[in-house]
N, C-alpha and C positions, 0 to 999 in steps of 0.2 A: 413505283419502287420495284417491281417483280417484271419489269421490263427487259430492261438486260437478262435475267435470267431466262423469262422466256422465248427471246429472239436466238437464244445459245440455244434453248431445245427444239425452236424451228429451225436452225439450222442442221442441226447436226440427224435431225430425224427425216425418214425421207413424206415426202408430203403426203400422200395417198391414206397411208394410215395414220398420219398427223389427223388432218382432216377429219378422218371417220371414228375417231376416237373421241376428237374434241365435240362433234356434233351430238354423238351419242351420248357421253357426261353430260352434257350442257342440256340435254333433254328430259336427262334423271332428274337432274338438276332443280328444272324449270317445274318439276309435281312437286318439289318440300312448300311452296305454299299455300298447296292445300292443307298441309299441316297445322296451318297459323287455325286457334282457334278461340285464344282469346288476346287483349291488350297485351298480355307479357310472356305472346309468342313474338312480339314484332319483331325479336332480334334475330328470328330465320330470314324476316324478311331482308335485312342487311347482310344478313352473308351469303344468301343466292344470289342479292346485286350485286357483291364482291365477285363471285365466284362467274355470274356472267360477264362481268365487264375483260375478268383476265381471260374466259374463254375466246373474247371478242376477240380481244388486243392477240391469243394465239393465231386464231384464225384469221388477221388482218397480216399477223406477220408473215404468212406466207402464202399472201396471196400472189399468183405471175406476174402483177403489174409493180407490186410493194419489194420485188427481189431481184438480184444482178444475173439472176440465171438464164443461160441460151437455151434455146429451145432445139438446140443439136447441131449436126455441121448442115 
C-alpha cells in the first residue's frame, strides 16, 4: 500500500543520504523488541515488522540494479 508512495521518495531524494538515513531508523528500529516484556507487548512486535518491511521495500527501491539511472557519460 505505501509503495507508490515510497518509490516517489526514492526518487525524488538523492540516494546516499536516502540510504543512511534508512539504515540508521531501521537500526533504532530493530532495539523496541527489547521492549516486549510480557504477552500484551506483542503489538510492538507487529509494528517493527511493519516498519522493517517498508524500510526493506525503501532500500530495494533504490538500489543501481532496481533503477533506470546512468552511471554518467
Amino acid at each position: 500500500m505505501a509503495g507508490p508512495l515510497i518509490g516517489t521518495l526514492a526518487d525524488r531524494v538523492r540516494r546516499r543520504p536516502l540510504l543512511i538515513t534508512a539504515c540508521l531508523l531501521l537500526a533504532a528500529v530493530m532495539t523496541a523488541p527489547l521492549a516486549v516484556g510480557s504477552a500484551t507487548d506483542v503489538w510492538l512486535l507487529f509494528a517493527v515488522l511493519s516498519l522493517v518491511g517498508t524500510g526493506s521495500v525503501l532500500m530495494d527501491a533504490d538500489r543501481p540494479e532496481t533503477t533506470n539511472r546512468t552511471s554518467g557519460p
